[in-house]
C-alpha positions as CSV (number, residue, x, y, z in Angstrom):
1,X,6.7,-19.6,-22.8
2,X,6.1,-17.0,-20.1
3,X,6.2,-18.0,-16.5
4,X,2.4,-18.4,-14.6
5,X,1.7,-16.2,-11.5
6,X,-0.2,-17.4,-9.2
7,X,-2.3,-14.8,-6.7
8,X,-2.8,-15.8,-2.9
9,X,-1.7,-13.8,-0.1
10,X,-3.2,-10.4,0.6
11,X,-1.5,-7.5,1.1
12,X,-1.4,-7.2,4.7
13,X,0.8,-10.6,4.7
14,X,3.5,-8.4,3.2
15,X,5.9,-6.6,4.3
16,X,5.1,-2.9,3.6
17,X,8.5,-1.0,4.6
18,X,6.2,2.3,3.6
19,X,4.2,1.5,7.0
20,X,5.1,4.0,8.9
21,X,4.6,7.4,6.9
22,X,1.3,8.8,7.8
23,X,0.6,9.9,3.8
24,X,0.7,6.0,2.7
25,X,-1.5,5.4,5.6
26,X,-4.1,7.2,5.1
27,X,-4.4,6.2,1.7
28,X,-3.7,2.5,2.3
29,X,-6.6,2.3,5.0
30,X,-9.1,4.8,3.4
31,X,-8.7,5.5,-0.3
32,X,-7.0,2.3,-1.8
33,X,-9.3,-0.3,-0.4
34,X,-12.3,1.5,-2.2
35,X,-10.7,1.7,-5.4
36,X,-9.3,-1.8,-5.1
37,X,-13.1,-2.8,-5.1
38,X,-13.3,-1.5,-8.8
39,X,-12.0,-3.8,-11.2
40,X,-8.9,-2.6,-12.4
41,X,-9.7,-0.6,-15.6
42,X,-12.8,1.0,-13.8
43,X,-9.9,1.9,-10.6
44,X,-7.8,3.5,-13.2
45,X,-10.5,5.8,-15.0
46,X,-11.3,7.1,-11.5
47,X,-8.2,7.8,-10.9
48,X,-7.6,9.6,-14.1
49,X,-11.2,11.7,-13.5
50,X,-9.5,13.3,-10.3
51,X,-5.9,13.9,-12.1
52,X,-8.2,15.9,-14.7
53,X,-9.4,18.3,-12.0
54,X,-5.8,20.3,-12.2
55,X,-6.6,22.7,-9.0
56,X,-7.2,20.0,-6.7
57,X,-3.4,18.9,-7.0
58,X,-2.4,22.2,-7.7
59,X,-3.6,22.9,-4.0
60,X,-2.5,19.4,-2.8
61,X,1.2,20.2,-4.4
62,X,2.7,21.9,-1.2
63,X,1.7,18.8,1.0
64,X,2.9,16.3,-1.5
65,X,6.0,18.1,-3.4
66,X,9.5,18.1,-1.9
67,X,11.9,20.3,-3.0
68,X,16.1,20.0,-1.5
69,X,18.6,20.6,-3.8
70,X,20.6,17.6,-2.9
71,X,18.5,15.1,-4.8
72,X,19.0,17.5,-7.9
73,X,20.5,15.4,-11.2
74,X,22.1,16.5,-14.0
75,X,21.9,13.7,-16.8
76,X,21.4,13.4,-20.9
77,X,21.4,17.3,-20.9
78,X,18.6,17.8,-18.9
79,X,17.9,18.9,-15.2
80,X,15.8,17.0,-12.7
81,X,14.8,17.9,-9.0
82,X,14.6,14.8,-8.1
83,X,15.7,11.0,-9.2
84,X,12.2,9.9,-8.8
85,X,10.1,9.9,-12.2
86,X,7.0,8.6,-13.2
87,X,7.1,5.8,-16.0
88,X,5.3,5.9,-19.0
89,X,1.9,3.8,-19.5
90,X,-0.7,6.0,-16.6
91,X,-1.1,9.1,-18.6
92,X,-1.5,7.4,-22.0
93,X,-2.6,10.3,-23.7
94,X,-0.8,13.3,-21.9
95,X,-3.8,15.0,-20.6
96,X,-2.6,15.5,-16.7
97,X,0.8,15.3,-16.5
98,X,0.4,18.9,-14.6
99,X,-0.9,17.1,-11.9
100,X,1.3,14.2,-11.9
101,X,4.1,16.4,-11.7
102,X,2.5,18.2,-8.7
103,X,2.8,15.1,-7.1
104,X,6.4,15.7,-6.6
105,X,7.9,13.3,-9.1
106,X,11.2,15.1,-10.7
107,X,10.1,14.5,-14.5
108,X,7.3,12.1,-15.9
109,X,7.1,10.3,-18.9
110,X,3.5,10.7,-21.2
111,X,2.3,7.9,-23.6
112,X,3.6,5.5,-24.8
113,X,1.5,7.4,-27.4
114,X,0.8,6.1,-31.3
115,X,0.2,8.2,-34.3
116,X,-3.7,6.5,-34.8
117,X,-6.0,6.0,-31.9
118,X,-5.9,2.6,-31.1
119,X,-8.6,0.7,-28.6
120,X,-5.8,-2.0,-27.7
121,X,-6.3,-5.4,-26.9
122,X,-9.9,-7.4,-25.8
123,X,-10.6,-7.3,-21.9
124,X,-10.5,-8.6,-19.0
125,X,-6.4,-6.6,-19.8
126,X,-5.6,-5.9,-16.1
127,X,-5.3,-7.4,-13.1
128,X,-3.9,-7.3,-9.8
129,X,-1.5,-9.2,-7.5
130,X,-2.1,-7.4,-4.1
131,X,-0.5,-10.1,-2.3
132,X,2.7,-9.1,-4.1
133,X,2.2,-5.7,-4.6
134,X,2.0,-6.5,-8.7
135,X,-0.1,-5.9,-11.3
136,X,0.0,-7.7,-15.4
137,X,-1.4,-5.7,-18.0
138,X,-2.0,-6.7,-21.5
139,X,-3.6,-3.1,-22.6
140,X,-1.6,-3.2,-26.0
141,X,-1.2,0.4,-26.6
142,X,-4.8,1.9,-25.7
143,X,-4.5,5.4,-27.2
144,X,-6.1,8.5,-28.5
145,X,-3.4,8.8,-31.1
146,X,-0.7,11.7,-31.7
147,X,-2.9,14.2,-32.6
148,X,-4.7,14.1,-29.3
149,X,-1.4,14.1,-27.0
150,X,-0.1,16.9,-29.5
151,X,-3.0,19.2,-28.4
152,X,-2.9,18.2,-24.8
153,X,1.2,18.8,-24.9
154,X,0.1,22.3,-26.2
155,X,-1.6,23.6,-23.6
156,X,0.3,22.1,-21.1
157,X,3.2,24.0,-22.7
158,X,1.7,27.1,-22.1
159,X,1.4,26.9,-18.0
160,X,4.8,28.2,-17.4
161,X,5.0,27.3,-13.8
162,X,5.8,23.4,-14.6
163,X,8.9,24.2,-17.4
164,X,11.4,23.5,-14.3
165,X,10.6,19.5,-14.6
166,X,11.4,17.8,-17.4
167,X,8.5,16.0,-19.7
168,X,9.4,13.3,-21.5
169,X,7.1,11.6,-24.1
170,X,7.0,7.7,-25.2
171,X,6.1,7.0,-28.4
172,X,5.7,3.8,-30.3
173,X,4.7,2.4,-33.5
174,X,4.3,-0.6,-35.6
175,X,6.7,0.5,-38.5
176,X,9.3,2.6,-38.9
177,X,7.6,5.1,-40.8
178,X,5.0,4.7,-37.8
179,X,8.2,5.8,-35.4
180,X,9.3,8.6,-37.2
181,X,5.7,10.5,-37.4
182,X,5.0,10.1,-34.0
183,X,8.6,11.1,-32.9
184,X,8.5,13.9,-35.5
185,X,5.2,15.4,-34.0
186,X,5.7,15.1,-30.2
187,X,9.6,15.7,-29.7
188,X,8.8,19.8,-30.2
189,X,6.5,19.7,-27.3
190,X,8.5,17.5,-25.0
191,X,11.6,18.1,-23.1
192,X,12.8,14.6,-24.3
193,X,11.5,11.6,-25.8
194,X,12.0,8.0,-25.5
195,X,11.5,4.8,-27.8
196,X,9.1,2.3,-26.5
197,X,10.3,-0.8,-28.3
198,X,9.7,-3.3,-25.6
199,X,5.9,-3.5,-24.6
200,X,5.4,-7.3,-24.6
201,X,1.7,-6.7,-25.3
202,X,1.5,-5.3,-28.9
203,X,2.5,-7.9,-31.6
204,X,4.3,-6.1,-34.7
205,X,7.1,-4.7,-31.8
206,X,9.2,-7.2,-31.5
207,X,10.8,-6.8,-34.8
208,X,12.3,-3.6,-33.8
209,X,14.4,-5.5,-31.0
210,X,16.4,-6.7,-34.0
211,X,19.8,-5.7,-34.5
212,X,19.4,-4.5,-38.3
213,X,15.7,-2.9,-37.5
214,X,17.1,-1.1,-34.6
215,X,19.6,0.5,-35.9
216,X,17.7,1.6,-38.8
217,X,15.2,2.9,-36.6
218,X,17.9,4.7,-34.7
219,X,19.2,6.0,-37.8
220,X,16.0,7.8,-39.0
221,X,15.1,9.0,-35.5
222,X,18.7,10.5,-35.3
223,X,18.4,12.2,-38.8
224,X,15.5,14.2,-37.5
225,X,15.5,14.8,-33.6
226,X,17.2,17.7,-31.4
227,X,16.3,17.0,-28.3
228,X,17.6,13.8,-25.7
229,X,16.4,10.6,-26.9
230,X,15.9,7.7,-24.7
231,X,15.2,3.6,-25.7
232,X,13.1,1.9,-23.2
233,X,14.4,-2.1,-23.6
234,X,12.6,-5.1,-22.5
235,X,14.0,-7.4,-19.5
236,X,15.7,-10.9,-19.7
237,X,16.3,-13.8,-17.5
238,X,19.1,-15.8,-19.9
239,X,22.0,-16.0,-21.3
240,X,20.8,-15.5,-24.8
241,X,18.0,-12.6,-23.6
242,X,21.3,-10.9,-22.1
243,X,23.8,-11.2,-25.3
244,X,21.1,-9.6,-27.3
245,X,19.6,-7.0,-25.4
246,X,23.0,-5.8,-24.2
247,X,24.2,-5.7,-27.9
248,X,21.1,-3.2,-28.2
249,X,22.5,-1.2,-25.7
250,X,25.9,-1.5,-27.5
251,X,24.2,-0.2,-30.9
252,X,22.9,3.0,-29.1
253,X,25.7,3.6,-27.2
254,X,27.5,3.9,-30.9
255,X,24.8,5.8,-32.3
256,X,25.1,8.1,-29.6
257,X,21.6,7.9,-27.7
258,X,21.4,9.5,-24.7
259,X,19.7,7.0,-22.6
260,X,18.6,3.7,-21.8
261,X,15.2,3.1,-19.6
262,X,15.9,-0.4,-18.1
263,X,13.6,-2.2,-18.1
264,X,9.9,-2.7,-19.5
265,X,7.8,-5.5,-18.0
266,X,8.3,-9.1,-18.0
267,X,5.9,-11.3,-19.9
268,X,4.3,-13.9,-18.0
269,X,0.9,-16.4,-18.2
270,X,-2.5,-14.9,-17.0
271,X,-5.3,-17.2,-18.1
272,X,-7.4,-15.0,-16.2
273,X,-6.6,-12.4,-18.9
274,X,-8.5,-12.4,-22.2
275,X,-4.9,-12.5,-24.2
276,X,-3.8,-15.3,-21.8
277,X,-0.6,-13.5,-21.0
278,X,0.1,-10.3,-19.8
279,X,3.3,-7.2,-18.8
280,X,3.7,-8.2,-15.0
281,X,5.2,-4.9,-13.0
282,X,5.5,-4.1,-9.4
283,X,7.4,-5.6,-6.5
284,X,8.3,-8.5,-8.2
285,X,10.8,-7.0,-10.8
286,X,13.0,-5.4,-8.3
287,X,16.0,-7.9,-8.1
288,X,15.9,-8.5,-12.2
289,X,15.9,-4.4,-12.3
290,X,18.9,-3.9,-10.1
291,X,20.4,-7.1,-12.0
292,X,19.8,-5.9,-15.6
293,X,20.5,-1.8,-14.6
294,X,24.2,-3.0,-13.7
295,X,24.5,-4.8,-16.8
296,X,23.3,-2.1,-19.3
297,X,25.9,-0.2,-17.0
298,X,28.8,-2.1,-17.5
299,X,27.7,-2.0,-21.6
300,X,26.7,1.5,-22.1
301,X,29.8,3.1,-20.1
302,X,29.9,6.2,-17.6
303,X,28.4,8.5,-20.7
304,X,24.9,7.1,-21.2
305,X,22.4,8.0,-19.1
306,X,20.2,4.9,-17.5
307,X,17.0,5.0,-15.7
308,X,15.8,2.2,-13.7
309,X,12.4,1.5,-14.6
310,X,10.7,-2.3,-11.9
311,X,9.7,-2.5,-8.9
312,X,10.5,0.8,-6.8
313,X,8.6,1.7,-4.3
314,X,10.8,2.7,-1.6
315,X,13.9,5.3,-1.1
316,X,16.5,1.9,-0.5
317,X,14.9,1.1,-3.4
318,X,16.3,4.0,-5.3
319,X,19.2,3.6,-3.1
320,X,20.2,0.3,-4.9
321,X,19.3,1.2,-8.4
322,X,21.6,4.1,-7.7
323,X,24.5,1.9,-6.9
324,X,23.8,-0.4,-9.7
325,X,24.3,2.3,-11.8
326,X,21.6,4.3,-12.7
327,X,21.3,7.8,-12.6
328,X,17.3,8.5,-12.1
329,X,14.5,5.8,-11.8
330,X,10.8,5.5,-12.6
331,X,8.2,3.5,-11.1
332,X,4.0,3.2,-12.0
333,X,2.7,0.3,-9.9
334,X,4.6,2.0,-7.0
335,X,1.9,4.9,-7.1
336,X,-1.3,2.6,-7.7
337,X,0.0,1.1,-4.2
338,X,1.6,3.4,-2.1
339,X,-0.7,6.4,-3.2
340,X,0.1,10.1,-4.5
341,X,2.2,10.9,-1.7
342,X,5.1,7.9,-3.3
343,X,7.5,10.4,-4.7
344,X,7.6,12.7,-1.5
345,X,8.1,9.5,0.8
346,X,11.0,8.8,-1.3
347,X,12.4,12.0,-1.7
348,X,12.5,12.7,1.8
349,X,13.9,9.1,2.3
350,X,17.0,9.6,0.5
351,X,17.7,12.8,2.0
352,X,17.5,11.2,5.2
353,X,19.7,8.7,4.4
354,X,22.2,11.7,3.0
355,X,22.0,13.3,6.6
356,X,22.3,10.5,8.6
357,X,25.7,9.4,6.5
358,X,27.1,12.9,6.1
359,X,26.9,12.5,2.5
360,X,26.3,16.1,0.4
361,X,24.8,14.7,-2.8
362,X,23.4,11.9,-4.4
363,X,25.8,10.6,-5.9
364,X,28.0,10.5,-3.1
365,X,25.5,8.2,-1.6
366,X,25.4,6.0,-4.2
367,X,29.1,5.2,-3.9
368,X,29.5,5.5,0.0
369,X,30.1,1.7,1.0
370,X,27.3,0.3,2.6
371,X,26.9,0.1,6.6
């Protein structure tokens, strides 16, 4: 059974280490409050009506992007900026990934995206846990379908300027055959793609976290892609969870995918949610994401590529995930929270930190012994 959460202290009764950076300020005191005052769903399509209005961030970009070529990374045959991406699940559809990557995130990830338009599952779907800076969804795949991302991929594959951050595209389906069309119709437009097999809020996944299913899915996305492929796996808390997510990691690592995202959310009760259970993300994750990136580590070996995907928010956040093991992260509730300016905050964090301990990349931060 998934655990209950229970809501109760606000935000302010927490500590916010993003506190002092004017940026999160501003948009903690001014902008979130009123968009907190929506109900979740109604926050989010407000949000998406200004992402759609491209030369507002296009002129925001120099205020909000942070460019220094020690946070570069070099992983899975592709080039990021920065360690700091965007998960999949805001941009559901890929219509303004231009302006999320103005934002300064080094690489975003569209979708998750499935071949027919879907309206997912009954509301109330979201809700928030401001006291722990968290949110549970139980969407279930909301989409427009892969004919709609295709087109918006399209165009946004024609405005040169963003080609030097990588796009990756999540797709999804309920068969195999489901898989392959949606992998087959996106991967030409994306930079990379990666396998969303771990939502915990579309029934009909599941079966593809099975050792025989997954590696037949493997086998037929392998037979067709060209470009770095990624598997976004679910989290666990046991023993048993561990063995066989782990031996997931094992069957990619020998099939040779490039990546693992670690992890997707954690199911937990939400009676106040019309499914009665929801994803939960945010803050809360961060301990089982540092726990479960060092594991995939210690499975996957020093070849695979392993983004850490729970509960950052902050630039020691990244810090950790780094020295667990991973090699870029990703975060979603982070921006909801901490506003548009997130990925410059942490950018400029970990540079910081590079300074202030003589260190001339990223990764010899990550294995400089702690203070």
């Amino acid at each position: 059974m998934p655990r209950s959460i229970f809501l109760d202290a606000p935000l302010d009764n927490v500590h916010n280490p993003w506190k002092n950076d004017a940026r999160m300020g501003a948009y903690e005191t001014l902008l979130r409050p009123l968009l907190f005052l929506l109900p979740p769903e109604r926050a989010q399509a407000a949000a998406e009506w200004l992402f759609k209005r491209s030369w507002l961030w296009r002129a925001a970009s120099p205020l909000l992007d942070y460019h220094d070529p020690r946070l570069h990374v070099r992983t899975a045959g592709l080039e990021f900026p920065s360690p700091v991406g965007l998960a999949a699940g805001y941009d559901k559809s890929c219509e303004f990934l231009d302006a999320l990557l103005a934002l300064g995130f080094g690489y975003v990830v569209g979708g998750t995206v499935v071949p027919q338009p879907r309206a997912g599952n009954p509301s109330p779907r979201l809700m928030r846990l401001p006291g722990q800076g968290s949110l549970i969804n139980a969407l279930g795949f909301p989409s427009k379908g892969m004919e709609a991302a295709q087109k918006n991929l399209e165009l946004l594959r024609r405005k040169a300027r963003l080609r030097s951050k990588p796009i990756l595209v999540s797709v999804a389906g309920l068969s195999l055959e489901e898989f392959q069309a949606c992998h087959a119709t996106l991967e030409p437009l994306a930079d990379a793609t990666e396998l969303n097999i771990s939502s915990p809020n579309t029934q009909g996944l599941r079966v593809f976290q099975e050792p025989e299913t997954f590696k037949r899915l493997l086998e037929r996305i392998n037979a067709q892609r060209t470009k770095p492929l990624f598997v976004k796996i679910p989290p666990y808390a046991d023993e048993p969870g561990r063995e066989k997510i782990l031996g997931l990691v094992r069957i990619a690592r020998e099939m040779g995918i490039d990546g693992i995202t670690a992890a997707n959310t954690r199911l937990v009760a939400a009676p106040q949610l019309a499914m009665g259970q929801g994803g939960l993300s945010g803050r809360m994750l961060l301990e089982d994401t540092v726990r479960i990136v060092a594991e995939v580590r210690g499975e996957a070996g020093a070849a695979m590529s392993v983004n850490a995907c729970g509960g950052i928010f902050t630039s020691q956040d990244v810090l950790r995930a780094l020295r667990a093991g991973a090699n870029t992260v990703q975060l979603l509730t982070g921006l909801i929270y901490r506003g548009p300016g997130v990925a410059r905050s942490i950018n400029k964090g970990l540079v910081r930190m590079m300074e202030r301990r003589g260190c001339a990349s990223l990764a010899e931060l990550a294995h400089r012994p702690v203070p």
